[in-house]
C-alpha positions as CSV (number, residue, x, y, z in Angstrom):
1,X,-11.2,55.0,-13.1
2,X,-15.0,54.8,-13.0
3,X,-16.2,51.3,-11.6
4,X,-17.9,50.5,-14.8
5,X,-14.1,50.6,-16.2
6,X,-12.6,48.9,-13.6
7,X,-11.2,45.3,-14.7
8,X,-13.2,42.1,-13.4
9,X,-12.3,40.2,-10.3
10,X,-10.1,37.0,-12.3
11,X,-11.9,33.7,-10.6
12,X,-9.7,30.9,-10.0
13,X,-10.3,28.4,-12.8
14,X,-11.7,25.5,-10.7
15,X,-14.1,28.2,-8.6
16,X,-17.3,27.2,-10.2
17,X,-16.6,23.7,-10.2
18,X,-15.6,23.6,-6.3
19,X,-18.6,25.3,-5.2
20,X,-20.7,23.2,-7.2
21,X,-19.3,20.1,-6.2
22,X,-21.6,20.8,-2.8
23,X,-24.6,20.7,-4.3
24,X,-23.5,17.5,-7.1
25,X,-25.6,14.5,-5.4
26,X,-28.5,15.6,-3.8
27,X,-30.8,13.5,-2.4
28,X,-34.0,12.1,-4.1
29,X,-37.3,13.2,-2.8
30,X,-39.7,10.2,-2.2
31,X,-43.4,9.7,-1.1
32,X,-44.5,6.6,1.0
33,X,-45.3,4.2,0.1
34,X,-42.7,3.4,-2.3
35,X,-40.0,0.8,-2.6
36,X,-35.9,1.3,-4.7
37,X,-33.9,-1.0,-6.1
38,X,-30.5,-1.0,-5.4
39,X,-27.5,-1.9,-7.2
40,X,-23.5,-1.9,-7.0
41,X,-21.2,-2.8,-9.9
42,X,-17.0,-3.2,-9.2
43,X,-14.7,-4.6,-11.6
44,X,-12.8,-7.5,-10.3
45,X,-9.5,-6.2,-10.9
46,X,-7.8,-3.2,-10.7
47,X,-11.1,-0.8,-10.0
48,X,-9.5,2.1,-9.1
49,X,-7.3,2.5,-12.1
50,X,-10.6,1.1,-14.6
51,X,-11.6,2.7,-17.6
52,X,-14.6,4.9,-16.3
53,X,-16.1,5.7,-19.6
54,X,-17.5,2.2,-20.1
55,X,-19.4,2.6,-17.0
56,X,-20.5,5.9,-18.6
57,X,-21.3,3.9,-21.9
58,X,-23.1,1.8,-19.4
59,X,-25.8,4.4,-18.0
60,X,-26.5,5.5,-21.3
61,X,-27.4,2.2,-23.2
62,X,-29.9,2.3,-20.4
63,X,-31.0,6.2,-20.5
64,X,-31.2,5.4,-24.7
65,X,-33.9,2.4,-24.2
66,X,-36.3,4.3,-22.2
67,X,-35.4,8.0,-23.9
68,X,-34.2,10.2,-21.3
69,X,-31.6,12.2,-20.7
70,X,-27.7,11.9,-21.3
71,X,-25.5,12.8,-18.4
72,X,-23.1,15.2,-19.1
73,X,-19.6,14.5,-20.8
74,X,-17.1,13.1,-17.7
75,X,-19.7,13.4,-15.1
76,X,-19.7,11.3,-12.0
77,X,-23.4,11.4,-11.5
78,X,-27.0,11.5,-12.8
79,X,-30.6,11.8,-11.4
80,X,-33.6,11.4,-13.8
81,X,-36.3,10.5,-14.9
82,X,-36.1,6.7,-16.0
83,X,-39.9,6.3,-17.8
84,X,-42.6,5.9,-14.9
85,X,-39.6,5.7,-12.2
86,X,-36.6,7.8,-10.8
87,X,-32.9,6.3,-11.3
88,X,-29.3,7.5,-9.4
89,X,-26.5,6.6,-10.8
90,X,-23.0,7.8,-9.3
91,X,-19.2,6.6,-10.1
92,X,-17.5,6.3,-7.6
93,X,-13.3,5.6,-6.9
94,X,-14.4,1.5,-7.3
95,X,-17.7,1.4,-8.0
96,X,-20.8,2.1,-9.6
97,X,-24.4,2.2,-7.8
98,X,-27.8,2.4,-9.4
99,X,-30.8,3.1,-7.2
100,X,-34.0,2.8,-8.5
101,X,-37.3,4.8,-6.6
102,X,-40.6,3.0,-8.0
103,X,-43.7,4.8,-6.3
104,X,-46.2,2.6,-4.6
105,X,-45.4,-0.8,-3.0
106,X,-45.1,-4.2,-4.9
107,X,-47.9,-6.8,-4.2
108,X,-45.9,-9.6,-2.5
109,X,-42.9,-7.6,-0.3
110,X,-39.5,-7.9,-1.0
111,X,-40.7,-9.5,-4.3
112,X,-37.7,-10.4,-6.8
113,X,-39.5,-9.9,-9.8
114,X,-39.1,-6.0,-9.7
115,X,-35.3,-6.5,-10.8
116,X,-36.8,-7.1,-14.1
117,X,-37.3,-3.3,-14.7
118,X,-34.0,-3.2,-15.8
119,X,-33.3,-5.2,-18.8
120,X,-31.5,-8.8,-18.1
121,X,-29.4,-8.1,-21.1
122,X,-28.0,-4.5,-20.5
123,X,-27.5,-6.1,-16.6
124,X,-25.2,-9.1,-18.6
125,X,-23.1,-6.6,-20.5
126,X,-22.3,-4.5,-17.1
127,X,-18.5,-3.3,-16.9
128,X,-18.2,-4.9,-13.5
129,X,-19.5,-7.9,-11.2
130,X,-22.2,-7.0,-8.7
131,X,-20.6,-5.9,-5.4
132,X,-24.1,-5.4,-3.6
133,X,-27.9,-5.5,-4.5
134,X,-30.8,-4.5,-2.2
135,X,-34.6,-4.2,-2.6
136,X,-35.9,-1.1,-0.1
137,X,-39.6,-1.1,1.0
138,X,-40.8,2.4,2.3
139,X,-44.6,2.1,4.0
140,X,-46.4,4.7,6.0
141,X,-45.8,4.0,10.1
142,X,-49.0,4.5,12.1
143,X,-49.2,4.5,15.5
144,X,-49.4,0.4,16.4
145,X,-45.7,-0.9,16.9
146,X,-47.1,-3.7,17.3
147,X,-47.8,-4.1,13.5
148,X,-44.0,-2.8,12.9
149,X,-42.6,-5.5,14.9
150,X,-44.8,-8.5,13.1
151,X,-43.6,-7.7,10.1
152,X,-39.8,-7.5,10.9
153,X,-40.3,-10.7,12.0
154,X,-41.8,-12.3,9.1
155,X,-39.4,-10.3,6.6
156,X,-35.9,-10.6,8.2
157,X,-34.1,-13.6,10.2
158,X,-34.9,-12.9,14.0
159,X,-31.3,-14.1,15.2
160,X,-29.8,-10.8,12.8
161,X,-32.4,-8.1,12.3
162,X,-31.6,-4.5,13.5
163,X,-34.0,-1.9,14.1
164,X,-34.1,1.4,15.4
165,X,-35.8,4.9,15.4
166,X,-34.1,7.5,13.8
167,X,-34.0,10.8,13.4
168,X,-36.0,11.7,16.7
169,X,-38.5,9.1,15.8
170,X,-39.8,10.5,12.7
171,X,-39.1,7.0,11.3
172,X,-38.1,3.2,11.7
173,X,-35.3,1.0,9.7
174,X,-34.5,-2.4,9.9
175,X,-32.4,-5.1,7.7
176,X,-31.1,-8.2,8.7
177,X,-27.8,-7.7,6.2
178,X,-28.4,-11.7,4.7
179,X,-28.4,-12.1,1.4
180,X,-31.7,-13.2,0.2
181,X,-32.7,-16.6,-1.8
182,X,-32.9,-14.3,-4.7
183,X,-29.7,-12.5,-4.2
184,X,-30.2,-9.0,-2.3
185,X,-30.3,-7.7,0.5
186,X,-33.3,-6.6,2.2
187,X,-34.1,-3.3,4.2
188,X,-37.4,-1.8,5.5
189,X,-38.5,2.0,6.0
190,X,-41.3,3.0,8.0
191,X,-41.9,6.9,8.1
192,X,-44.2,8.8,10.0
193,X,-47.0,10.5,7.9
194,X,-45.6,14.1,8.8
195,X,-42.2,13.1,7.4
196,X,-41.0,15.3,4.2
197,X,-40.5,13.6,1.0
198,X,-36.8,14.8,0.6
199,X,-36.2,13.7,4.3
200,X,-37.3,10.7,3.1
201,X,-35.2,10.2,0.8
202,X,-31.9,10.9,2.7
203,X,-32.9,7.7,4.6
204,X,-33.3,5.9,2.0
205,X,-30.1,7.2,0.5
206,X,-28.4,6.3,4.2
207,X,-29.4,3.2,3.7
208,X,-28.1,2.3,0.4
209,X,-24.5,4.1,1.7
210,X,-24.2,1.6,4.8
211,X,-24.7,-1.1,2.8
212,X,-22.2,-0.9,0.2
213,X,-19.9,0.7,2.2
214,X,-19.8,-2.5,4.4
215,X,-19.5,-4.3,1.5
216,X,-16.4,-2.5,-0.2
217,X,-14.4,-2.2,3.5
218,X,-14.8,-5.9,3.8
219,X,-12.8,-6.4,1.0
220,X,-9.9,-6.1,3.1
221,X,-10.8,-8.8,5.4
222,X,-10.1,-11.5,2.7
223,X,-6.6,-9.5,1.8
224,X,-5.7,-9.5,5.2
225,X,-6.5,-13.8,5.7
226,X,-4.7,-14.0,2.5
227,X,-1.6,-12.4,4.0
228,X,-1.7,-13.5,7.6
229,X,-0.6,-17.4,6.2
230,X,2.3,-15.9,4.5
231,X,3.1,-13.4,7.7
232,X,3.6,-16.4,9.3
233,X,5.9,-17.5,7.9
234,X,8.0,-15.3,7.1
235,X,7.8,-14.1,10.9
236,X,9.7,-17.2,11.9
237,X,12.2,-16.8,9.5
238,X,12.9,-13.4,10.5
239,X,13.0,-14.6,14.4
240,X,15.3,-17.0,13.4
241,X,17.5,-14.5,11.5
242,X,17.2,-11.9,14.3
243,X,17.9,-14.7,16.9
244,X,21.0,-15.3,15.2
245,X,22.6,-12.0,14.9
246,X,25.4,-12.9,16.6
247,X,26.6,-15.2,13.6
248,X,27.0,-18.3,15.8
249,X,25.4,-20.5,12.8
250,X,25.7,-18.5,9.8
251,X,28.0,-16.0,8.4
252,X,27.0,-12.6,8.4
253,X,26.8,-12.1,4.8
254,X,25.1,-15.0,4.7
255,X,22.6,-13.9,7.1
256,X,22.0,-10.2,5.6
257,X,21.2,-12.1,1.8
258,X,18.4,-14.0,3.7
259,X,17.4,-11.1,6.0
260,X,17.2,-8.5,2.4
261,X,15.1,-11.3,0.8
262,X,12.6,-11.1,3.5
263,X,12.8,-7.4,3.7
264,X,12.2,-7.2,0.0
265,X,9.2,-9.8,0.4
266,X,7.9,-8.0,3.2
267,X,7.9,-4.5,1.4
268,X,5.7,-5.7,-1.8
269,X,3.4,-6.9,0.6
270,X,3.0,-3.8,2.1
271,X,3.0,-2.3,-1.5
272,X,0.3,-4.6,-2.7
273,X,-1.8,-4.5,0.2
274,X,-1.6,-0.4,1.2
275,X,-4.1,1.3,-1.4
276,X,-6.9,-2.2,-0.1
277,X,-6.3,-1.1,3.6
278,X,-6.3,2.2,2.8
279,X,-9.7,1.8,1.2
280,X,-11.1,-0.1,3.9
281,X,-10.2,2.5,6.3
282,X,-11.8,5.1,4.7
283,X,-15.0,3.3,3.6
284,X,-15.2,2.0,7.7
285,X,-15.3,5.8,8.5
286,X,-17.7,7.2,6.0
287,X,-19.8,3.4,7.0
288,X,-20.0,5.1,11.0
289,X,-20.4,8.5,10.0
290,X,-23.8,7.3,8.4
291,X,-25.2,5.1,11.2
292,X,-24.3,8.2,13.5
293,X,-26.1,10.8,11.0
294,X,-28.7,8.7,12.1
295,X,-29.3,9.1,15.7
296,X,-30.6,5.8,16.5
297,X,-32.5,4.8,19.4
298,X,-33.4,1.4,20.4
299,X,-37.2,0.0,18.9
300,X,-39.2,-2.8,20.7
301,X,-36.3,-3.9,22.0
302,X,-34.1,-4.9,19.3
303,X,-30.6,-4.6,18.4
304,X,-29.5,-1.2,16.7
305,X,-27.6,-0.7,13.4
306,X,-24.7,0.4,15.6
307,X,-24.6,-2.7,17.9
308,X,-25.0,-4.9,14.9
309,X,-21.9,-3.2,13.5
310,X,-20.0,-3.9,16.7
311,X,-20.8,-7.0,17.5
312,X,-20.7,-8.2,13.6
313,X,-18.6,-5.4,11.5
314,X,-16.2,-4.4,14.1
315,X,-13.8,-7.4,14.3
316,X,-13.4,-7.7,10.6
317,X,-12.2,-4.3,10.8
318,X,-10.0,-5.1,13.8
319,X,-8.3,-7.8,11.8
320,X,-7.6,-5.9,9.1
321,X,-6.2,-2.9,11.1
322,X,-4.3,-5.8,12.9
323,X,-3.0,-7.1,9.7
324,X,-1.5,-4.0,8.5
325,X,-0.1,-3.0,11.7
326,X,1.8,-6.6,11.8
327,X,2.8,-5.9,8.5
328,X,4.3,-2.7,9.3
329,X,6.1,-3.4,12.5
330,X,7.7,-6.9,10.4
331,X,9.0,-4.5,8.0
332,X,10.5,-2.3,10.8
333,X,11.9,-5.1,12.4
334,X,13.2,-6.6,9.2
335,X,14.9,-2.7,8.8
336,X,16.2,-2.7,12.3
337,X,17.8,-6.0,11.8
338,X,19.3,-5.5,8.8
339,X,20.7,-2.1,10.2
340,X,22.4,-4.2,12.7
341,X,23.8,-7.1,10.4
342,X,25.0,-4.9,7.8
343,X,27.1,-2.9,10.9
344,X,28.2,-6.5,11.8
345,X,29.2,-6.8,8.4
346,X,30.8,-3.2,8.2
347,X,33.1,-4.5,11.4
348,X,34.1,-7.6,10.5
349,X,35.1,-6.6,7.1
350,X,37.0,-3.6,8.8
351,X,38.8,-6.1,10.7
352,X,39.3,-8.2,7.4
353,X,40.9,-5.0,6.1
354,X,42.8,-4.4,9.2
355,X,44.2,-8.1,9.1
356,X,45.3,-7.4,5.3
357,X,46.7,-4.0,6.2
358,X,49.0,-5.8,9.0
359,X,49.9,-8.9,6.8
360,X,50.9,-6.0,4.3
361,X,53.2,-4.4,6.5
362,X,54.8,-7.8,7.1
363,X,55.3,-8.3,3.8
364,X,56.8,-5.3,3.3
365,X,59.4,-5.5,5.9
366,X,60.1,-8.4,4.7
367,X,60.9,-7.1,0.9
368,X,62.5,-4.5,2.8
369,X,65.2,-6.4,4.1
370,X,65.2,-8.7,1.0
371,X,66.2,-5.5,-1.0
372,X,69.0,-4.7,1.7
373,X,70.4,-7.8,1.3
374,X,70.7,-7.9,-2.4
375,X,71.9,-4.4,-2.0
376,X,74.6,-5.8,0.3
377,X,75.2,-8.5,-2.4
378,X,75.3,-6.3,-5.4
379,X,78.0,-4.1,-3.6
380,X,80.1,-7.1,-3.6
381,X,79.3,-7.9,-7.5
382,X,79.9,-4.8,-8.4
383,X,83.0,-4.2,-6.4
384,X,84.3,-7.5,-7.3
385,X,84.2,-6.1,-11.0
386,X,85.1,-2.8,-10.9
387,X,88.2,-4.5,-8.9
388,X,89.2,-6.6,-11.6
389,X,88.9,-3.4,-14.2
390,X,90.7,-1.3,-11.8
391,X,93.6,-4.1,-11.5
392,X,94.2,-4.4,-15.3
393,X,94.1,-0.6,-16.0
394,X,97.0,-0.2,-13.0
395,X,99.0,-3.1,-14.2
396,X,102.0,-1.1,-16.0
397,X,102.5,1.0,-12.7
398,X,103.0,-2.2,-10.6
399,X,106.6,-2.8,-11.9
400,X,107.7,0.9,-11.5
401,X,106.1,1.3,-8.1
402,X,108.1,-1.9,-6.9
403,X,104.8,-3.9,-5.9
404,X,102.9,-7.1,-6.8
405,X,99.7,-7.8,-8.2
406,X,98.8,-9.8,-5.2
407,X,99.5,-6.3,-3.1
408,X,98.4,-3.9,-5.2
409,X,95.0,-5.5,-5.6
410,X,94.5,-5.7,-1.3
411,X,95.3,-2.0,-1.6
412,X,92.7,-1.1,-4.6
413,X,89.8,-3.4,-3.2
414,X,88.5,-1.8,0.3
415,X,88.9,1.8,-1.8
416,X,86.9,0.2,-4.7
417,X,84.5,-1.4,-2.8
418,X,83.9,2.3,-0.6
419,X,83.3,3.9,-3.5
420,X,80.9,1.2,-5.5
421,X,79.0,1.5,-1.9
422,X,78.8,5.2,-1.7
423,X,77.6,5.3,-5.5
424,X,75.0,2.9,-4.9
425,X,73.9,4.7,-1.7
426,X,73.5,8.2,-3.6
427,X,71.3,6.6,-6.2
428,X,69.1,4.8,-3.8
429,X,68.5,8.7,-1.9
430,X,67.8,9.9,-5.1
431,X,65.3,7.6,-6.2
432,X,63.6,8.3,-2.7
């Protein structure tokens, strides 16, 4: 067989689309100065499981107005051309982001008016509440700090800003992570002139991923308050049950009810609560795997994005790895003790049994020598007839024989009553 004959290599169906997944989001390539808009759409309820098309539907009612491009039937992402600017959009597992790039810098900074590039009406028919919002600034960074560090100070709240270098020093970031007076968050980009346009962007695209994955892993902080209160108490009923296993106060069936109520409580917690912790998890490790892409060092002295995150970030995470653990280790404990109260139960019913078993035998022995006694007494019934039928059939040899009834009948009765014994004997063997 010639190779030009030879049958093609099959490719696993799912080839293509694996490989290409690699290359799906790449990041934007921008030119200071510039400045994004950032935004972050999550449906109250149930995001996970939401119907993803209307956040499809979504994007294109806003491609439609300014003429552009449709994304491609079920895709996840889409980078374009959005008249005069740039828009990202990507779907995620909970959310929706939109990022903006807008070349050249607005007049006043941080200026809230910029939002109004995307229509207030298409915003108001959104699929989803707004999770996050930012506004980005990207400026050129020359060579006077000094200039750097005036500005952080008149753009963020001293007390919270971070700053640092990054990326061997080829540029500066900074955010104060408050919310602003018109709603967004605010972050600051300075880049060194030799900086590359697509490097540029992957900060700016950095940025944008901290900040809404700090917002979507603190949604487990609220779950968590939420079920420490009820923890509580059902931790001192379960202390109380567990304290009481010995069934000094309550029975033990009483006792296992309770304890499988609390168990059963304690489980749809656990339920309910597993896919948020979960979540927060996994956004808290993707949130440090960012900063640390980063390689911060410190800048005019002031906090980094990592120490904000640990003096800040950290213990809401902390609480809610905290909360799930106690959650766990209250549903082990509920296990374990209803392991041990159902064996108590398993014993004393045992012994219940054991009681009835004995009381049974008792009772038995009891009909047992109730039947031997009426036994006894039906030998005498029985003899005492058969007597009285034997006596009238031997009446006409009486007379010849030369005796009286009064003899004969002592003569017939222990033979009749050995017999009616002996009768009644055989059929009690053969009914055993």
């Amino acid at each position: 067989m010639t190779p030009e004959t030879r049958a093609p290599l099959a490719d696993h169906p799912r080839r293509f689309e694996l490989a290409n997944e690699m290359h799906a989001r790449p990041f934007p390539s921008l030119d200071a100065p510039a400045h994004a808009l950032f935004l972050a759409l999550k449906a109250p309820r149930d995001a996970a499981a939401r119907d993803k098309s209307l956040d499809r539907a979504h994007l294109i009612a806003l491609l439609d107005r300014f003429g552009a491009d449709h994304p491609k039937p079920g895709a996840t992402h889409w980078f374009g051309e959005l008249g005069r600017h740039k828009l990202k959009w990507e779907c995620h597992t909970e959310f929706t982001t939109y990022t903006l790039f807008i070349d050249g810098l607005e007049e006043r900074p941080f200026d809230a008016s910029e939002y109004e590039l995307l229509p207030a009406d298409w915003l108001a028919e959104a699929p989803g509440a707004r999770m996050t919002s930012a506004m980005i600034r990207i400026e050129k960074l020359d060579e006077d700090d000094a200039g750097v560090a005036r500005k952080l100070s008149e753009w963020f709240v001293s007390e919270s800003v971070a700053a640092a270098q990054v990326l061997d020093d080829a540029a500066v970031l900074a955010g104060d992570f408050r919310i602003d007076t018109a709603g967004h968050m605010r972050f600051a980009v300075f880049v060194r002139p030799d900086i590359s346009q697509r490097r540029t962007g992957r900060i700016v695209q950095r940025l944008t991923e901290i900040e809404i994955y700090k917002a979507m892993s603190l949604l487990g902080l609220p779950r968590a308050r939420e079920l420490s209160e009820r923890m509580g108490t059902l931790d001192a009923r379960l202390t109380h049950l567990m304290s009481d296993l010995t069934g000094e106060n309550s029975p033990a069936d009483e006792s296992l009810d309770q304890l499988l109520e609390i168990s059963a409580e304690l489980e749809s917690l656990l339920a309910s609560s597993s896919f948020r912790f979960g979540a927060t998890a996994a956004y808290e490790a993707i949130l440090h795997d960012r900063i640390d892409v980063l390689r911060e060092s410190r800048f005019e002295g002031r906090q980094t994005f990592t120490e904000f995150m640990t003096r800040r970030y950290d213990p809401a995470m902390r609480t809610v790895r905290s909360t799930e653990q106690r959650l766990r280790a209250m549903a082990e404990r509920a296990a374990r003790a209803g392991d041990l109260l159902r064996t108590r139960v398993d014993v004393e019913r045992q012994a219940q049994n054991q009681r009835l078993l004995e009381s049974m035998d008792r009772r038995a022995d009891l009909a047992l020598r109730l039947q031997q006694t009426v036994e006894g007494l039906s030998v005498v019934a029985i003899s005492y007839y058969a007597l009285n039928l034997v006596s009238y059939a031997s009446y006409p040899l009486y007379e010849p024989l030369g005796m009286s009834k009064g003899l004969a009948t002592a003569l017939l009765t222990p033979a009749v009553v050995l017999l009616v014994f002996m009768m009644i004997r055989r059929i009690r063997k053969g009914m055993h």
